[in-house]
N, CA and C atoms of all chains as a GROMACS GRO file, in nm:
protein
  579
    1UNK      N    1  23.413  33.445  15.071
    1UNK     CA    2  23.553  33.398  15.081
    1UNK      C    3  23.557  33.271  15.163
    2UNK      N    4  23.634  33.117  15.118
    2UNK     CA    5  23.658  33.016  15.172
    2UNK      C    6  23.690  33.081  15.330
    3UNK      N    7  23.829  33.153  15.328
    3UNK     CA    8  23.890  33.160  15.483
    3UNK      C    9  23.774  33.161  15.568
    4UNK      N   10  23.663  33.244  15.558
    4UNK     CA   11  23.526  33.340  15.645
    4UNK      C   12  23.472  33.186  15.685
    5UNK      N   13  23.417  33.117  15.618
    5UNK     CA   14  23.332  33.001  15.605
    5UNK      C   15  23.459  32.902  15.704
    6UNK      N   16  23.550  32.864  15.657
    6UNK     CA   17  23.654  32.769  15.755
    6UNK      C   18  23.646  32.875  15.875
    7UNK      N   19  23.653  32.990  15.936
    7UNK     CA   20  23.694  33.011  16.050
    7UNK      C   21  23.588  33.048  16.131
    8UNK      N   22  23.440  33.010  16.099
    8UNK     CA   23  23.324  33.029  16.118
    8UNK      C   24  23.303  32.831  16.132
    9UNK      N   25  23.261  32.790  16.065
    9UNK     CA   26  23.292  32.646  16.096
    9UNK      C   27  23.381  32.597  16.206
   10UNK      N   28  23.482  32.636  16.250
   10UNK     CA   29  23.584  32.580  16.320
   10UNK      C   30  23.558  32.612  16.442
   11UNK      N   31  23.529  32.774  16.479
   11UNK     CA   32  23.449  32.855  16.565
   11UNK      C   33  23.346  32.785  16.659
   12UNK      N   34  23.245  32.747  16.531
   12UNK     CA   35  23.106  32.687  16.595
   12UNK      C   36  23.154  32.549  16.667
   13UNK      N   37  23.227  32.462  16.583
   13UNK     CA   38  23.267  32.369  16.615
   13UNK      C   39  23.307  32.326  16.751
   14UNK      N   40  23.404  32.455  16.828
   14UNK     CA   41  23.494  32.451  16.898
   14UNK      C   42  23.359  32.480  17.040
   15UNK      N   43  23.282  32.591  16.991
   15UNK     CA   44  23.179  32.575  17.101
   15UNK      C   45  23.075  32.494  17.123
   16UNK      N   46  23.068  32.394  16.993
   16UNK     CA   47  22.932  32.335  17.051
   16UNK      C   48  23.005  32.224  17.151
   17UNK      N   49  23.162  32.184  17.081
   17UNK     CA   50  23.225  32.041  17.181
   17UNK      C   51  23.226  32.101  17.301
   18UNK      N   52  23.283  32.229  17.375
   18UNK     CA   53  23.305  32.285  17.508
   18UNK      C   54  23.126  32.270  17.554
   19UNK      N   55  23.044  32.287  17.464
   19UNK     CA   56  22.921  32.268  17.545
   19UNK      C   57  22.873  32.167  17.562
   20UNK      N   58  22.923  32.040  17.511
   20UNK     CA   59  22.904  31.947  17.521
   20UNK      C   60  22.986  31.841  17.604
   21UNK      N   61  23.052  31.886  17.640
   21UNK     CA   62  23.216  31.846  17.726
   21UNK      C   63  23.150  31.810  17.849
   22UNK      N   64  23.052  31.899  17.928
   22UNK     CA   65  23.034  31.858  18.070
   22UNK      C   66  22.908  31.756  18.103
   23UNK      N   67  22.865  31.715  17.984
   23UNK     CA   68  22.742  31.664  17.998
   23UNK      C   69  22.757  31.500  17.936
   24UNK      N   70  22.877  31.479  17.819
   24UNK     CA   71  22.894  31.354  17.752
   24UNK      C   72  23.028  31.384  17.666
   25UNK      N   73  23.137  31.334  17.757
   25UNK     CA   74  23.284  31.408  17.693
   25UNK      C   75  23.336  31.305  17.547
   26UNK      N   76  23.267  31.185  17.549
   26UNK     CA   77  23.252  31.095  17.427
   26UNK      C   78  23.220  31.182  17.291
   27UNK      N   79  23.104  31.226  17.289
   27UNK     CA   80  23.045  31.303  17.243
   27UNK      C   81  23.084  31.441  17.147
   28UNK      N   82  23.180  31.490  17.307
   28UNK     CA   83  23.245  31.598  17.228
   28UNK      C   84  23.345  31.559  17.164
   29UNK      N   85  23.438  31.469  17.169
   29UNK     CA   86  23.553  31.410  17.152
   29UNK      C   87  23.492  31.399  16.980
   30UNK      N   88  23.417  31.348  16.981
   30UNK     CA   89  23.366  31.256  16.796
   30UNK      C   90  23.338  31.398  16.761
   31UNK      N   91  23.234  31.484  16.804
   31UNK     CA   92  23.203  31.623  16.732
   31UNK      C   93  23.302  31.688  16.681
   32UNK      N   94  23.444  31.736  16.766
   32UNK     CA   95  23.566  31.766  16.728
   32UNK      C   96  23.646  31.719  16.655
   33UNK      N   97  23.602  31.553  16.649
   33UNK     CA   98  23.730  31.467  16.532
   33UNK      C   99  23.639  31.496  16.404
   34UNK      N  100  23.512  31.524  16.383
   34UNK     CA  101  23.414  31.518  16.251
   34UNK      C  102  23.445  31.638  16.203
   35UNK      N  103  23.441  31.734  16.308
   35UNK     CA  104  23.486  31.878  16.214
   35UNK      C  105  23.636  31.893  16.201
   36UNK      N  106  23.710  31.861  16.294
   36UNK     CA  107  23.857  31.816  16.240
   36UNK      C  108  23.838  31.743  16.098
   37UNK      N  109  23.775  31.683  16.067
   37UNK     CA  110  23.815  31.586  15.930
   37UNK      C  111  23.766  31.668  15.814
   38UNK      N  112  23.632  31.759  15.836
   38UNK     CA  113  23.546  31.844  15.741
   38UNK      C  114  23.667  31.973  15.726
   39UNK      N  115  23.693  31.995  15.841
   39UNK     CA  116  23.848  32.104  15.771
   39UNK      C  117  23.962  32.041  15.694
   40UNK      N  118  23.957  31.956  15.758
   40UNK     CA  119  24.117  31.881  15.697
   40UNK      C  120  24.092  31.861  15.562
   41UNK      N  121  23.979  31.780  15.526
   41UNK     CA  122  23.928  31.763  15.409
   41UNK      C  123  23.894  31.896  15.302
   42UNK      N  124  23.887  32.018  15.344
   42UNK     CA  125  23.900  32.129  15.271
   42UNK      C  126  24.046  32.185  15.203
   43UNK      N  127  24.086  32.163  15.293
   43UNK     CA  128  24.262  32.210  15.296
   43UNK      C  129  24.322  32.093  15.185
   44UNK      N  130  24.282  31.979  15.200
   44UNK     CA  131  24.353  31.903  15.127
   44UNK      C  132  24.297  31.891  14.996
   45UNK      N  133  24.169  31.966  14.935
   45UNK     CA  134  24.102  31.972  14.790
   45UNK      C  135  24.197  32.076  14.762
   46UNK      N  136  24.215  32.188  14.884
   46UNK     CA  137  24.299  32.292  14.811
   46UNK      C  138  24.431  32.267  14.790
   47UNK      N  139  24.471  32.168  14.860
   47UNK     CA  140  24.617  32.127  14.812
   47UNK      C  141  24.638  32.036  14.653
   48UNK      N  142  24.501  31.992  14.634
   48UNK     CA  143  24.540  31.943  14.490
   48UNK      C  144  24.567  31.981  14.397
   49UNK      N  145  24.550  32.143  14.408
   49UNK     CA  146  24.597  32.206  14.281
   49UNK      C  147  24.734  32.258  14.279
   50UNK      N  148  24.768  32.254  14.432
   50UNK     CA  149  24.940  32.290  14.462
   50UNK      C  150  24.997  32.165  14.398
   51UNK      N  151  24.970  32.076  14.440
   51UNK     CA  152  25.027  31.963  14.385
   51UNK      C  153  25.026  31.933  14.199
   52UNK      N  154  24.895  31.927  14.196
   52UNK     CA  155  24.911  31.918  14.047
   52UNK      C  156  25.035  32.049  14.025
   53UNK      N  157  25.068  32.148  14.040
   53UNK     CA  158  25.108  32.242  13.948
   53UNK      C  159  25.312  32.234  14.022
   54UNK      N  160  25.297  32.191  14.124
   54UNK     CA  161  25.447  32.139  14.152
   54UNK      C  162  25.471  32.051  14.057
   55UNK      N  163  25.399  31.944  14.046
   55UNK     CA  164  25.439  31.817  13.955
   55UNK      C  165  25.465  31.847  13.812
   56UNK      N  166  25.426  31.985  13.727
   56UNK     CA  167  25.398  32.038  13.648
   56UNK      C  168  25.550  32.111  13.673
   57UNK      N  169  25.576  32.167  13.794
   57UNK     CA  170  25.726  32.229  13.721
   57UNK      C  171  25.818  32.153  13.781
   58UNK      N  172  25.801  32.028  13.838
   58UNK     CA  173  25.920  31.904  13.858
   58UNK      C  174  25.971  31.847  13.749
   59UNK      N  175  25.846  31.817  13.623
   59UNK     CA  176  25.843  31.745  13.534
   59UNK      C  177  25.939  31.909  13.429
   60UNK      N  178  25.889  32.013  13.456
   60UNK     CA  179  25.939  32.102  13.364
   60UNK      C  180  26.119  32.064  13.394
   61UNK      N  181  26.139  32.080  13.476
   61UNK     CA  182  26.278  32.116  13.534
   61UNK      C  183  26.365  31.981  13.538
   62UNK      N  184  26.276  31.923  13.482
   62UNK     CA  185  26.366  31.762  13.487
   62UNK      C  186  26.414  31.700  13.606
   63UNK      N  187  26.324  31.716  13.684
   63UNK     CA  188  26.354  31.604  13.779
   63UNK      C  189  26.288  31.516  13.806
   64UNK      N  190  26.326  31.380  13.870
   64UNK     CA  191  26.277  31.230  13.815
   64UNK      C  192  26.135  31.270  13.905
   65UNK      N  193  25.998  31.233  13.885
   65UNK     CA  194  25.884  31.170  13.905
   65UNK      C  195  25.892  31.175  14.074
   66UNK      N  196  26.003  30.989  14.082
   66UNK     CA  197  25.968  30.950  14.183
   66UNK      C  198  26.034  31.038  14.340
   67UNK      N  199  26.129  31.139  14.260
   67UNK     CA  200  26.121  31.225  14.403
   67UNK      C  201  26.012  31.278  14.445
   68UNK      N  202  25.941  31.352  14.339
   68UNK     CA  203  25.824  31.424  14.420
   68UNK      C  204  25.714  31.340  14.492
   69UNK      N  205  25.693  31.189  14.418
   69UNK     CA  206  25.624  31.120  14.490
   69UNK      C  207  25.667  31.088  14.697
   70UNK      N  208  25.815  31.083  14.631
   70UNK     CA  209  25.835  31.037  14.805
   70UNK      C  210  25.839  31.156  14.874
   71UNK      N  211  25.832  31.251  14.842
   71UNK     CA  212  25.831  31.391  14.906
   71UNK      C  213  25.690  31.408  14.954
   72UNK      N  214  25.638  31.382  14.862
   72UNK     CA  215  25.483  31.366  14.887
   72UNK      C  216  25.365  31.252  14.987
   73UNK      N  217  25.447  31.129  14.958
   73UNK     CA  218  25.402  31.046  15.078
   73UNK      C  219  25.514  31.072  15.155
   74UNK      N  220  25.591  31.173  15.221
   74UNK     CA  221  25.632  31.179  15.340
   74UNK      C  222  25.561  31.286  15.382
   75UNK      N  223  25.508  31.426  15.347
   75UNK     CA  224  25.371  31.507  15.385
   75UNK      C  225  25.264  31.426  15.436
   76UNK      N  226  25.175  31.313  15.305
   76UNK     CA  227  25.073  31.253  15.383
   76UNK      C  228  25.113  31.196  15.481
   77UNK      N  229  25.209  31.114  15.451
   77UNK     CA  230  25.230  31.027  15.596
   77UNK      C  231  25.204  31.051  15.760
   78UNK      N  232  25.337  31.190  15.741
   78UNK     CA  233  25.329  31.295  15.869
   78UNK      C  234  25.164  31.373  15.906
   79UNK      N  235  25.136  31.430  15.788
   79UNK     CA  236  25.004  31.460  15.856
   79UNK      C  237  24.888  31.376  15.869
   80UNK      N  238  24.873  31.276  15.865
   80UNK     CA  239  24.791  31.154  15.882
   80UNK      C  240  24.841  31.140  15.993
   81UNK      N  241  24.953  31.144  16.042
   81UNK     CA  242  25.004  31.079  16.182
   81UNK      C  243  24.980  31.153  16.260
   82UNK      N  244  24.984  31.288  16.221
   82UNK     CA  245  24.944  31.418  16.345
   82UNK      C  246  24.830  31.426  16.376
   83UNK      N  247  24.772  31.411  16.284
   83UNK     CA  248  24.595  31.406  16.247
   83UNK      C  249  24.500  31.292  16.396
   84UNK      N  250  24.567  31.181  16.393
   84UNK     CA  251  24.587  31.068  16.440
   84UNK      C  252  24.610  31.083  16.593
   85UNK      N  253  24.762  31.131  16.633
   85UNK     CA  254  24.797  31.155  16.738
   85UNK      C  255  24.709  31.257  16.828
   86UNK      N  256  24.710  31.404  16.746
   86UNK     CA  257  24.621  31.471  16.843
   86UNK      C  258  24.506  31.410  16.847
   87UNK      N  259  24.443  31.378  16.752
   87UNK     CA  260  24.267  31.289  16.856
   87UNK      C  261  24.289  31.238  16.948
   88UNK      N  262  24.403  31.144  16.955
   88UNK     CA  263  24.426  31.051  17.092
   88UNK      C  264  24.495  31.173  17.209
   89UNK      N  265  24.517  31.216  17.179
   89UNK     CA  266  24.556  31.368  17.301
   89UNK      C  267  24.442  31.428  17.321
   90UNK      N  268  24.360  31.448  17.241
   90UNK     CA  269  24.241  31.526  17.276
   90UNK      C  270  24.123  31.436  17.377
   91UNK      N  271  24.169  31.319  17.318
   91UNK     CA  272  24.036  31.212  17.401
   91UNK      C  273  24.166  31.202  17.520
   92UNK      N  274  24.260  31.268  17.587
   92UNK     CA  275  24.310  31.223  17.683
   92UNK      C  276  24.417  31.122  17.686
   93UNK      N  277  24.471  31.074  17.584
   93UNK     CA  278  24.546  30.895  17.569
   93UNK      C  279  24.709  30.977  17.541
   94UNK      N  280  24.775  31.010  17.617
   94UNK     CA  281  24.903  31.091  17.552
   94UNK      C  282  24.989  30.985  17.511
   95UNK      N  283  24.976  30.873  17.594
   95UNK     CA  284  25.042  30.746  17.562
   95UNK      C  285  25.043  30.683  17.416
   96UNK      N  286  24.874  30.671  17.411
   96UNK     CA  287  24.848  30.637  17.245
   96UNK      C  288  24.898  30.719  17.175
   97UNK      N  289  24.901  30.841  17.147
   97UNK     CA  290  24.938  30.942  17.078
   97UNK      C  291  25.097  30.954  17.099
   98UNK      N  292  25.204  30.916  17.130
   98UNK     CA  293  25.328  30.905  17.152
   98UNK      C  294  25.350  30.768  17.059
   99UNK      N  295  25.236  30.678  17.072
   99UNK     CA  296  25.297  30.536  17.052
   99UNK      C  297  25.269  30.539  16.875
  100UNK      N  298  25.137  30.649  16.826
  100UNK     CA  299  25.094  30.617  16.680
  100UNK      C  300  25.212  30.698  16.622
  101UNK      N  301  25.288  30.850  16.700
  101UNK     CA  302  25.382  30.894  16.636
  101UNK      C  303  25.507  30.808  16.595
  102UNK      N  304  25.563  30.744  16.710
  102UNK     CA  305  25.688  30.694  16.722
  102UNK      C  306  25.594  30.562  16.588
  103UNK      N  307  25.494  30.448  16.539
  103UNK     CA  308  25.475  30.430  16.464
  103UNK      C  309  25.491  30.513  16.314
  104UNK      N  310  25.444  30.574  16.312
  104UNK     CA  311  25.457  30.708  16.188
  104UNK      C  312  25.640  30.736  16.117
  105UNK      N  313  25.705  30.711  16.270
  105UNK     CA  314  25.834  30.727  16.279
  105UNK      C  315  25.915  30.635  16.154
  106UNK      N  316  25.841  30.507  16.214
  106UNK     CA  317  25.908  30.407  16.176
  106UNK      C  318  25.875  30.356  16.008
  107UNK      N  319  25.702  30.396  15.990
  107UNK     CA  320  25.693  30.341  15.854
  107UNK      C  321  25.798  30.423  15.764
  108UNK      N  322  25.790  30.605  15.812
  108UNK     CA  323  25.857  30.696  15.694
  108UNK      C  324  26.037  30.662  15.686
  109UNK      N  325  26.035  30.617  15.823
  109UNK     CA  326  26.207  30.504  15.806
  109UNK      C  327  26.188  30.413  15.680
  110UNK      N  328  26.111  30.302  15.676
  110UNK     CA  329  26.103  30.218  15.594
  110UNK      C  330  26.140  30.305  15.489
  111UNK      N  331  26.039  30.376  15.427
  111UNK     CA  332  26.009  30.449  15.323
  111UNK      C  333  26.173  30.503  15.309
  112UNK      N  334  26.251  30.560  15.338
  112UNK     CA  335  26.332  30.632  15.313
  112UNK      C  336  26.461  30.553  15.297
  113UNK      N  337  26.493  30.422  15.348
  113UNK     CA  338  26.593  30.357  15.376
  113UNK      C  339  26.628  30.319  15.225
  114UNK      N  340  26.561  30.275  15.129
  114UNK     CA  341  26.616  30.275  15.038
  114UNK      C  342  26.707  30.379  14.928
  115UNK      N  343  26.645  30.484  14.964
  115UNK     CA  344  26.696  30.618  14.908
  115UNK      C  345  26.821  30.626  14.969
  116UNK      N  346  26.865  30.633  15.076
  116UNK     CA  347  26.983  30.625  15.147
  116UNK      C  348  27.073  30.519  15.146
  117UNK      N  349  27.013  30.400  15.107
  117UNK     CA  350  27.122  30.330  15.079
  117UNK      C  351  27.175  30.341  14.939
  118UNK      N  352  27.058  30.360  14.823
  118UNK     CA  353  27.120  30.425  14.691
  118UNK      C  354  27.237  30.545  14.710
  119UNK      N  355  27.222  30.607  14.817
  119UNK     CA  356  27.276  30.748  14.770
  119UNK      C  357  27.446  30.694  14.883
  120UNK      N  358  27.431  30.613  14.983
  120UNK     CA  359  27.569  30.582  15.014
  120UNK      C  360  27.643  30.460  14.933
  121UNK      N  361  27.549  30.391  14.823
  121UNK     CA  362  27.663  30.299  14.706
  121UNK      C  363  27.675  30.414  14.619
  122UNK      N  364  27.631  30.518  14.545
  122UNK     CA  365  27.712  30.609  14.478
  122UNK      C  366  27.798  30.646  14.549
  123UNK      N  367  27.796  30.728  14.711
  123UNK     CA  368  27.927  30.772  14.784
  123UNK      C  369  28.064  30.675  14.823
  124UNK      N  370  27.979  30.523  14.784
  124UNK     CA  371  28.131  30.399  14.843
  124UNK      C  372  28.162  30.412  14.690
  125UNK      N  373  28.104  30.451  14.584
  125UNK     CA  374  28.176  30.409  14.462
  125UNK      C  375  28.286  30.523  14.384
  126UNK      N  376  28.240  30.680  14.415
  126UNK     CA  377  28.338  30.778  14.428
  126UNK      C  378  28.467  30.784  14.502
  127UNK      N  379  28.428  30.712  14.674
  127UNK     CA  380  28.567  30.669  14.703
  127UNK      C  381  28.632  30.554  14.654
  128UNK      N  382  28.762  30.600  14.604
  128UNK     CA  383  28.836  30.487  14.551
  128UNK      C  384  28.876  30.357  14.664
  129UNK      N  385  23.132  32.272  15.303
  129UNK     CA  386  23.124  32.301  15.456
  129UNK      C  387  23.030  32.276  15.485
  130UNK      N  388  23.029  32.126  15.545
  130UNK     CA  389  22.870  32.034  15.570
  130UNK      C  390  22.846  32.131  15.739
  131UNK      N  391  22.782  32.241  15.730
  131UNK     CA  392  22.732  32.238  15.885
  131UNK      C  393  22.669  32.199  15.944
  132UNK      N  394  22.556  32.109  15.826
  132UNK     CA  395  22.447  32.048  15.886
  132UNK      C  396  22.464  31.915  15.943
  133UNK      N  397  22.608  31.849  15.942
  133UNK     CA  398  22.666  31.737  16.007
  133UNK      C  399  22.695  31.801  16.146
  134UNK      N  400  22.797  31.895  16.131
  134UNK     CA  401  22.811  31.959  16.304
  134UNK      C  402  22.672  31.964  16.379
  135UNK      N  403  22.581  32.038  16.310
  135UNK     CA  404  22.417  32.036  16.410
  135UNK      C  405  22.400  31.929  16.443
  136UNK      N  406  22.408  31.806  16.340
  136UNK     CA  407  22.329  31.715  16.372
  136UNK      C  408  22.369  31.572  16.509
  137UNK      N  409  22.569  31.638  16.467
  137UNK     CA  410  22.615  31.550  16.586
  137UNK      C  411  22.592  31.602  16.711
  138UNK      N  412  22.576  31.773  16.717
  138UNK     CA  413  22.559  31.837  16.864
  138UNK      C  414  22.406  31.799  16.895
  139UNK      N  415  22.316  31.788  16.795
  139UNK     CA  416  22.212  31.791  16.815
  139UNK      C  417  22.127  31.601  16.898
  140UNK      N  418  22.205  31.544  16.839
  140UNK     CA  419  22.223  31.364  16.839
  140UNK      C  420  22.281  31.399  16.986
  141UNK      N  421  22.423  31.441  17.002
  141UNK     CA  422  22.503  31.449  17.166
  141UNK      C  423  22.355  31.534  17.324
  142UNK      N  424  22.304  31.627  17.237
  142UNK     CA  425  22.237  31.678  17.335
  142UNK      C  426  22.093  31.599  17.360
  143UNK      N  427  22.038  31.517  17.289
  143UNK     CA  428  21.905  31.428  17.268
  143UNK      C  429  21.964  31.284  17.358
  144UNK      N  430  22.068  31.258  17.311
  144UNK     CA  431  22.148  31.157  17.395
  144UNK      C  432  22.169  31.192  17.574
  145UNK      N  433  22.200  31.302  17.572
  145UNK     CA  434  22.229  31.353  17.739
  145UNK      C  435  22.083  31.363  17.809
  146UNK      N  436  22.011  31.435  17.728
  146UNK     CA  437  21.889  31.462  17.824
  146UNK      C  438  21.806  31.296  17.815
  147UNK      N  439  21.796  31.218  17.721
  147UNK     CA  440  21.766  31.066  17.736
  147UNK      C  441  21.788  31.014  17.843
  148UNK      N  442  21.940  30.998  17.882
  148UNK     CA  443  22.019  30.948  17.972
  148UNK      C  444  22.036  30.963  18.134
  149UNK      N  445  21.988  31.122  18.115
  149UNK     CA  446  21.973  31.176  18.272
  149UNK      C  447  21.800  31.128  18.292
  150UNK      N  448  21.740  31.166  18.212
  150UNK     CA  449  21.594  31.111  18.242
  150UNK      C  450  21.559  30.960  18.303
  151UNK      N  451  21.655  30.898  18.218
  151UNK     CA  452  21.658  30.765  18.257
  151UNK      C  453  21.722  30.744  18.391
  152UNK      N  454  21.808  30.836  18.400
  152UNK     CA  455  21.897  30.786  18.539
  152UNK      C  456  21.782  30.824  18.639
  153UNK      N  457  21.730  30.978  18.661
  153UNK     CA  458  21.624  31.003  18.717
  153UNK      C  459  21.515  30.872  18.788
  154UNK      N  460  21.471  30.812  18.678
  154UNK     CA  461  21.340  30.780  18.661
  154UNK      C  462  21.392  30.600  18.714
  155UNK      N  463  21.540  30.607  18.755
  155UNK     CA  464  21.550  30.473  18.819
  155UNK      C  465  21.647  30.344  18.683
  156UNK      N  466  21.610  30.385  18.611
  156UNK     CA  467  21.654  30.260  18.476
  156UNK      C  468  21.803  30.310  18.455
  157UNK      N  469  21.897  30.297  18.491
  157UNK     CA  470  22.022  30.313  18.477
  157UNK      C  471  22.091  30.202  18.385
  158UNK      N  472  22.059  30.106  18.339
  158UNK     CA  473  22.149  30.056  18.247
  158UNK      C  474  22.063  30.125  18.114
  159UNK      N  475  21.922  30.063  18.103
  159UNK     CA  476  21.865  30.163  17.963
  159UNK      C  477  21.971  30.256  17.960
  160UNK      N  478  22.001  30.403  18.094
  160UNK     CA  479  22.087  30.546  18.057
  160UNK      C  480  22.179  30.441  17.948
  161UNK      N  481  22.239  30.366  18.042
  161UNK     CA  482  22.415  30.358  17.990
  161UNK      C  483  22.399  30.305  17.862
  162UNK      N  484  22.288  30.236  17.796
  162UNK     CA  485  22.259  30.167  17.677
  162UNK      C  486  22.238  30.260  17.549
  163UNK      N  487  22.149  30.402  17.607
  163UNK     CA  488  22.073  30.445  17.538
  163UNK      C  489  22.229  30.530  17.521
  164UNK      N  490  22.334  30.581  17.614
  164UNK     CA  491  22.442  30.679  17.568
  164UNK      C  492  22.544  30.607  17.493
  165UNK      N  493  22.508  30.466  17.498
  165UNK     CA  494  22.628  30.375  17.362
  165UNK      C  495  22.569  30.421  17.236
  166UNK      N  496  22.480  30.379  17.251
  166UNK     CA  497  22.430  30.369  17.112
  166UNK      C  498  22.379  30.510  17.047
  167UNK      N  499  22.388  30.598  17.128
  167UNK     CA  500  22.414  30.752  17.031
  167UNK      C  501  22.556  30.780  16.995
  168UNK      N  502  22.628  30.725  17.084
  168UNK     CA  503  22.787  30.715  17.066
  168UNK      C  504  22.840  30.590  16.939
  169UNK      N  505  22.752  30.520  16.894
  169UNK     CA  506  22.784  30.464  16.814
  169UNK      C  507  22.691  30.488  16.661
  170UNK      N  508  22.550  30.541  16.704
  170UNK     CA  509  22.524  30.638  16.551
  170UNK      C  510  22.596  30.744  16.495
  171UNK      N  511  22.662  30.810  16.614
  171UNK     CA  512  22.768  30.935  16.569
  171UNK      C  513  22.891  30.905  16.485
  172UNK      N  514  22.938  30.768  16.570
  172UNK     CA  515  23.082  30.728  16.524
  172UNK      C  516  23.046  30.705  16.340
  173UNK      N  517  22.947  30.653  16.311
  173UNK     CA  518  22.880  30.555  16.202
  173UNK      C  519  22.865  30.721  16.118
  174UNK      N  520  22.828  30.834  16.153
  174UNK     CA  521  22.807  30.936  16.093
  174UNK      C  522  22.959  30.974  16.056
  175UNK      N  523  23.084  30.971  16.156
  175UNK     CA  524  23.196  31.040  16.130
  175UNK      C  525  23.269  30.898  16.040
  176UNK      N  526  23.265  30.818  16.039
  176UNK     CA  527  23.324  30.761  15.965
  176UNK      C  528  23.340  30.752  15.833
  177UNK      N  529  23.193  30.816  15.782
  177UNK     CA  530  23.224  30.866  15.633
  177UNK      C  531  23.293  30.942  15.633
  178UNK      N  532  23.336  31.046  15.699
  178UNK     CA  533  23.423  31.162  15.647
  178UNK      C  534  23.542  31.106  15.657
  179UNK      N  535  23.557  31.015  15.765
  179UNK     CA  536  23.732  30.935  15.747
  179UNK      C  537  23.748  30.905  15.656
  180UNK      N  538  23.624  30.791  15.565
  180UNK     CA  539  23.695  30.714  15.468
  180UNK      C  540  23.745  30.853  15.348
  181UNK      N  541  23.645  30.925  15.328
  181UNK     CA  542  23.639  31.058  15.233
  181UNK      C  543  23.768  31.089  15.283
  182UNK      N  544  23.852  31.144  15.382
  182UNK     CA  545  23.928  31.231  15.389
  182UNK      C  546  24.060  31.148  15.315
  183UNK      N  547  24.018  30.995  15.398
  183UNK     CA  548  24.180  30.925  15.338
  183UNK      C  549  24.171  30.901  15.211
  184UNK      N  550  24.061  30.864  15.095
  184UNK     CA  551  24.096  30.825  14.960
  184UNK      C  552  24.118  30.922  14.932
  185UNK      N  553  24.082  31.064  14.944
  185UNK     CA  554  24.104  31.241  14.899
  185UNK      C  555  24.316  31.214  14.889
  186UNK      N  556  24.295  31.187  15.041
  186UNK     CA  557  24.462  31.205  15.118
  186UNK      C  558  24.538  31.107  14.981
  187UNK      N  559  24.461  30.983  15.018
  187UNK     CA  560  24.602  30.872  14.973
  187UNK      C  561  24.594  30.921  14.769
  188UNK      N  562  24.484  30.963  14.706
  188UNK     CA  563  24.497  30.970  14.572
  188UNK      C  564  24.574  31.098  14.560
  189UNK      N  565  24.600  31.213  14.618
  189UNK     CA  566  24.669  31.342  14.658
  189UNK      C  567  24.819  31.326  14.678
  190UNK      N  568  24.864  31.209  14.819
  190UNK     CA  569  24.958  31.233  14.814
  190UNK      C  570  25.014  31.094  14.789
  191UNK      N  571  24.959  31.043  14.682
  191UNK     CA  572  24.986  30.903  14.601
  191UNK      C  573  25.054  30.823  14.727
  192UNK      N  574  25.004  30.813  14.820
  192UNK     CA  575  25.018  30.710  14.918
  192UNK      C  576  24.976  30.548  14.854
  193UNK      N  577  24.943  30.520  14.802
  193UNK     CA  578  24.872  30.367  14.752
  193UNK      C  579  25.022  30.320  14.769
   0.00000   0.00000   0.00000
């Protein structure tokens, strides 16, 4: 079973960085972001088939494409940014990690501002 | 589930420490500080494949392009 293998991986992971923490904390820091990425990177093969099969009943149910896309780069976005932030918390930087969120903040603003301004010229055009 | 990347970075981190204290030992203290960059920078060079892997996985997934 996948779960056994991820929580055995994550496990080892977690003790070799603590054993490595007092001797070269650089070290542990990269060991933890490599198996951070070897999980992350599991989770997200398994998300391709969620995805393919949402897109499969978006398209059934008639709804346009490009919602699910922006629904979808607002997931990556956010977890790329979390992904991001905690390393810089973990290597100690709470600052950096405040500053890549509040970044993260701002691109998925970009991203969204147009949708909202579409959806308040339909609401100025209902009011008479 | 590459485990043989986890060994090899704990294994690289612990070859790196005992290098480094030997060196400090034995008097050569910049060699230490030289010899603990540059395991710190074969490692980085090892994790960076999995970055690039994780983000083209990410950005073709969640059609980020």
């Amino acid at each position: 079973m996948e779960i056994m293998q991820i929580a055995a991986f994550s496990v080892l992971a977690a003790f070799m960085a603590l054993s490595l923490r007092k001797t070269n904390k650089e070290m542990s820091l990269v060991l933890s972001l490599g198996a951070g990425l070897v999980l992350l990177a599991a989770a997200v093969l398994k998300l391709a088939d969620i995805v393919s099969a949402l897109s499969e009943l978006a398209a059934s149910a008639h709804i346009q494409s490009g919602y699910l896309e922006m629904l979808l780069k607002i997931i990556g976005i956010s977890s790329l940014s979390q992904l991001a932030a905690q390393t810089c918390r973990d290597a100690g930087e709470e600052g950096l990690a405040q500053k890549t969120e509040f970044a993260a903040k701002a691109v998925l603003l970009s991203l969204l501002i147009p949708i909202a301004l579409s959806i308040l010229q339909m609401i100025l055009e209902v009011i008479p | 589930m590459q485990i043989e990347l986890l060994f090899r970075i704990a294994g690289i981190g612990i070859l790196v420490t005992v290098i480094s204290q030997i060196l400090n030992r034995t008097g050569r203290e910049d060699m230490a500080m030289l010899s603990t960059v540059a395991g710190l920078v074969i490692v980085l060079l090892m994790v960076i494949n999995l970055v690039a892997d994780l983000f083209s996985s990410v950005q073709s997934i969640f059609r980020l392009y």
